[in-house]
C-alpha positions as CSV (number, residue, x, y, z in Angstrom):
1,X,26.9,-63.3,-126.9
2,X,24.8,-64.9,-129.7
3,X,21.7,-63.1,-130.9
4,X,18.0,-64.5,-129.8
5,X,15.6,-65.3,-132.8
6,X,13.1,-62.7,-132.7
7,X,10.9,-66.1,-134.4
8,X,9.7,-68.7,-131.6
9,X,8.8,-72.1,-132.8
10,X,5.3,-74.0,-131.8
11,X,5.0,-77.1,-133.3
12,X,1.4,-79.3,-132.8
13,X,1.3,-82.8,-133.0
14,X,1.1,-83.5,-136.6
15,X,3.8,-80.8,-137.7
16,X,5.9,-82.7,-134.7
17,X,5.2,-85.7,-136.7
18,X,4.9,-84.9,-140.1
19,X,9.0,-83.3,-139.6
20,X,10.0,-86.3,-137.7
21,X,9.0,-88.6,-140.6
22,X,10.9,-86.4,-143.1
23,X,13.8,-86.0,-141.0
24,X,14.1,-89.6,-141.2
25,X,13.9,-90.6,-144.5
26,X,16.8,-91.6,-146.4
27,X,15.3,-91.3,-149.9
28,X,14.3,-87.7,-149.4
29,X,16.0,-84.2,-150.7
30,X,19.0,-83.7,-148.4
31,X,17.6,-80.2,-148.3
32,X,14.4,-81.4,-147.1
33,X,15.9,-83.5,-144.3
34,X,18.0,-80.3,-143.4
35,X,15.0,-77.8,-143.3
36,X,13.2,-80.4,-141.1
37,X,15.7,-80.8,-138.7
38,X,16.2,-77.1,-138.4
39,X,12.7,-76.6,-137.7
40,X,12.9,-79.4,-135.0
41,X,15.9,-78.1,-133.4
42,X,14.5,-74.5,-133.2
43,X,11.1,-76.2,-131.4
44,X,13.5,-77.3,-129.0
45,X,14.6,-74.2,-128.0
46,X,18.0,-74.3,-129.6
47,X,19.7,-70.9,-131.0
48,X,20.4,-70.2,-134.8
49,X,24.2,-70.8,-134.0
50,X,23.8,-74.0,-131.8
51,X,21.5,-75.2,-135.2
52,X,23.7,-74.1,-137.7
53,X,26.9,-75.9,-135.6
54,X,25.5,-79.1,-135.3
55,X,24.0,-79.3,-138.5
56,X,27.0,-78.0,-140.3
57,X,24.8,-75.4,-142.0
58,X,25.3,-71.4,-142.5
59,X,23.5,-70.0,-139.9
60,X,21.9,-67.2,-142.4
61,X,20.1,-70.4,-144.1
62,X,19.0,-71.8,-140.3
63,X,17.8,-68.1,-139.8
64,X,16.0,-68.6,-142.9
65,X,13.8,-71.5,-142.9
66,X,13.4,-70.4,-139.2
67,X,11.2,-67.4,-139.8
68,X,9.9,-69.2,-143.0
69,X,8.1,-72.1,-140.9
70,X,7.2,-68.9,-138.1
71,X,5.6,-67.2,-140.9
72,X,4.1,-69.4,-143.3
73,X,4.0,-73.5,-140.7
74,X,5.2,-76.4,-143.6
75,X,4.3,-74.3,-146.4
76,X,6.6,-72.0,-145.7
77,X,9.7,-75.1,-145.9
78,X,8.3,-75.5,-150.0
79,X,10.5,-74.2,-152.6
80,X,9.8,-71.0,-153.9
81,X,9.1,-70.8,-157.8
82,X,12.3,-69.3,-159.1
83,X,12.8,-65.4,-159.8
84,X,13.8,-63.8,-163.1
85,X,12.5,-64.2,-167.1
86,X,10.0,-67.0,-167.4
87,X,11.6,-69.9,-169.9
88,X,11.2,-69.1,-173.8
89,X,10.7,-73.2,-173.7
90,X,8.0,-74.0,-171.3
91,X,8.9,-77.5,-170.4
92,X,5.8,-78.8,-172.7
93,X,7.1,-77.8,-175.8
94,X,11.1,-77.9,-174.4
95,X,12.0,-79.9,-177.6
96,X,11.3,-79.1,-180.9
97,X,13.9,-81.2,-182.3
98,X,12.1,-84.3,-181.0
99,X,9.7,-83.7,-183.4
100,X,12.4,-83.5,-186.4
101,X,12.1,-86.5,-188.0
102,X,15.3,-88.7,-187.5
103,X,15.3,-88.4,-191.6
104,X,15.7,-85.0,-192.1
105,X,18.7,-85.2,-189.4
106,X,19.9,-88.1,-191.5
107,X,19.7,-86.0,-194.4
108,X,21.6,-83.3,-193.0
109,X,24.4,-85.4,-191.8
110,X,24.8,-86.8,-195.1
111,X,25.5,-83.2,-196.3
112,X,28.2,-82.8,-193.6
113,X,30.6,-85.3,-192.3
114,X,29.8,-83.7,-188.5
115,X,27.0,-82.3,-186.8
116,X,27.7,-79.8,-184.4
117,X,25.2,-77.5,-182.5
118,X,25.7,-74.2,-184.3
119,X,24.6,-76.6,-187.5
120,X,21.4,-77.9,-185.8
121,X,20.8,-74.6,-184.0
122,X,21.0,-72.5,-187.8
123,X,18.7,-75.3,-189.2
124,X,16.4,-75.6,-186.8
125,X,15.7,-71.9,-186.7
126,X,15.8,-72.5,-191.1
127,X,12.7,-74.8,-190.9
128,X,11.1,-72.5,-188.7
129,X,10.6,-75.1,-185.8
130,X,11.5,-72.1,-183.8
131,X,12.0,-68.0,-184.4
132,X,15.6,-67.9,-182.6
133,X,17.1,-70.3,-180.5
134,X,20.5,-70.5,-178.4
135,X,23.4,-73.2,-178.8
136,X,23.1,-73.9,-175.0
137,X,19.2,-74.3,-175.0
138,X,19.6,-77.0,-178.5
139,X,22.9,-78.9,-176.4
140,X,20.3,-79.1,-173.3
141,X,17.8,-80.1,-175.2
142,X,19.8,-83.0,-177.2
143,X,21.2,-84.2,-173.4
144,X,17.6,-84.4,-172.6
145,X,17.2,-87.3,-175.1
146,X,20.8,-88.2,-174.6
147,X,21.1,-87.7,-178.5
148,X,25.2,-87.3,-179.9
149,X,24.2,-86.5,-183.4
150,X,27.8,-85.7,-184.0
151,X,28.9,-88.7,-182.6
152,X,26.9,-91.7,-184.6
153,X,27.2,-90.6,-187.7
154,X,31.5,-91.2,-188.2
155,X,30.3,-95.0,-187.7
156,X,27.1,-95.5,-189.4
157,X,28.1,-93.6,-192.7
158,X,31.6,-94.0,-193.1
159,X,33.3,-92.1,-196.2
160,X,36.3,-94.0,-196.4
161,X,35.8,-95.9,-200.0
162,X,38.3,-99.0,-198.3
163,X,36.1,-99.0,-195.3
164,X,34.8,-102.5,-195.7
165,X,38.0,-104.0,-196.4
166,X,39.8,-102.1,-193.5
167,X,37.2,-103.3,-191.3
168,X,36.8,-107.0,-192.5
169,X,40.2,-107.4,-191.3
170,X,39.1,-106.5,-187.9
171,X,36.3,-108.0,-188.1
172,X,37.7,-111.0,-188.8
173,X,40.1,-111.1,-185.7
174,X,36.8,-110.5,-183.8
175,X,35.8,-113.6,-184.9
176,X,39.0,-115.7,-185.0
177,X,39.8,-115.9,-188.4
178,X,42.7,-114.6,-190.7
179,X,42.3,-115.2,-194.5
180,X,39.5,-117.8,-194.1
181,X,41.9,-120.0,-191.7
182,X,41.0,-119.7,-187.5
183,X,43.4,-117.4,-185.9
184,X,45.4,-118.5,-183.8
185,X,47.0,-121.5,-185.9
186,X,46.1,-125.0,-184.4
187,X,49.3,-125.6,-182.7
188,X,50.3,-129.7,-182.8
């Protein structure tokens, strides 16, 4: 037989209304539709199981925004501020590399033919835009501002001394021409 909630729900008017608008909208949080309906369907009278069934939901996370809303009403469905070791980054200074010029990044790359995080981690730590600094914290940080270092520089500064004339040549397909004549040959 399925276990009673020991946490009955009362809802007023505006909570009534306030979780019938979110339970509704399409552009919210899926999570914030969920807790919503949860809350609802407990008003109703409806078991943890019964909730967790129809809403295709563990029932330990039904039980839990259940006795969150009976303890704490629509405060209680917020997100908690995540446990553990506060950020070394705070999100207002997240990027130090931002504020490397583009220059001095140019300047490394010209140093090495690919720039790879350990590179930009060890000399971003040299220039003493930060004390230490993880590979995963400078990768997230170049997603951030969808910056591929590594990536631009094979094309912008190409070492090969035939370059141009390896390129012209494909180039000038691109544009329809072989050896000054159009490509294809007029046909007649």
């Amino acid at each position: 037989m399925p276990r009673q909630s020991p946490y009955a729900i009362h809802l007023s008017d505006d909570q009534r209304a306030w979780l019938e608008s979110h339970a509704r909208k399409y552009a919210s949080p899926y999570r914030d539709v969920v807790r919503a309906r949860i809350v609802l369907y407990a008003a109703e009278g409806m078991a943890n199981d019964a909730i967790a069934a129809r809403l295709d939901t563990p029932r330990q996370i039904v039980s839990k925004w259940r006795k969150r809303f009976a303890e704490d009403g629509l405060a209680g469905l917020e997100e908690l501020p995540a446990a553990g070791e506060p950020a070394r980054f705070p999100p207002t200074s997240w990027s130090p590399l931002r504020r490397w010029p583009v220059s001095s990044r140019m300047s490394m790359a010209s140093r090495s033919p690919r720039l790879s995080i350990p590179d930009l981690r060890q000399e971003a730590v040299r220039r003493g835009l930060v004390a230490s600094v993880g590979e995963t914290t400078v990768w997230r940080w170049l997603s951030e501002d969808a910056l591929r270092p590594w990536c631009h520089r094979s094309w912008i500064f190409p070492r090969d001394p035939a370059f141009a004339q390896k390129a012209g040549r494909v180039l000038d397909l691109y544009a329809g021409t072989w050896e000054g004549a159009p490509w294809p040959p007029p046909t007649t």
